[in-house]
N, C-alpha and C positions, 0 to 999 in steps of 0.2 A: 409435476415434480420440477419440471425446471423452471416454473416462476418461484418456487420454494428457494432455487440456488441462489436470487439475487440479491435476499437478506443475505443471507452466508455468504456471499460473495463479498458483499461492501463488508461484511465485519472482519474478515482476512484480511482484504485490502484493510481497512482501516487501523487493523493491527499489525499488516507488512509496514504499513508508510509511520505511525510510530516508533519500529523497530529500527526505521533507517531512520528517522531523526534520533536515534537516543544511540545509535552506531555513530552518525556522524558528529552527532558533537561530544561524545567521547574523542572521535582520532583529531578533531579541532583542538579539541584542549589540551591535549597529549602533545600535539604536534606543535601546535602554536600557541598555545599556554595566552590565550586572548582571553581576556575576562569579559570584554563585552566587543562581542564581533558589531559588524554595521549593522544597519537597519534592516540592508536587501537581506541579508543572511538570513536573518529571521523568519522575514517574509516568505523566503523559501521555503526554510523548512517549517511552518506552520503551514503550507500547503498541502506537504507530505502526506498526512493521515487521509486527510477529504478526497486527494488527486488518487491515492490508493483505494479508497473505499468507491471513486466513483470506475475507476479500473476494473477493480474484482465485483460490481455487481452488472459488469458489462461482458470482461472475460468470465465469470463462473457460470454462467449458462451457458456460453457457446461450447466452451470445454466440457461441460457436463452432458450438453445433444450430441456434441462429434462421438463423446465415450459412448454414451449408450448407443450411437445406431450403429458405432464397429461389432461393438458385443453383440449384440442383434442377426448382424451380417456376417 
């Protein structure tokens, strides 16, 4: 079961780290009404999704063995 969690894992992540690029450049636009931010900016947040998805297929099985052996225990 928990190598099952590592797909599940990266598609959370990958849909956390979208969720904060489409957060964050709503309060960029709001806030600073930039129509074309620099280039770094970008590069950041197209990191977002991947750096999330490789996140959540590394935490979603650890979290998923620590729950199951308290339940267990």
């Amino acid at each position: 079961m928990i190598i099952a969690m590592i797909p599940l894992g990266a598609i959370v992540g990958f849909i956390g780290g979208l969720l904060s690029v489409i957060i964050v450049g709503l309060i960029a636009r709001s806030v600073f009404s930039a129509e074309h931010p620099g280039t770094d900016a970008w590069q950041l947040l197209g990191l977002l999704p991947g750096l999330g998805a490789l996140i959540g297929a590394i935490v979603g099985p650890i979290l998923y063995g620590r729950g199951s052996r308290n339940s267990a225990g």
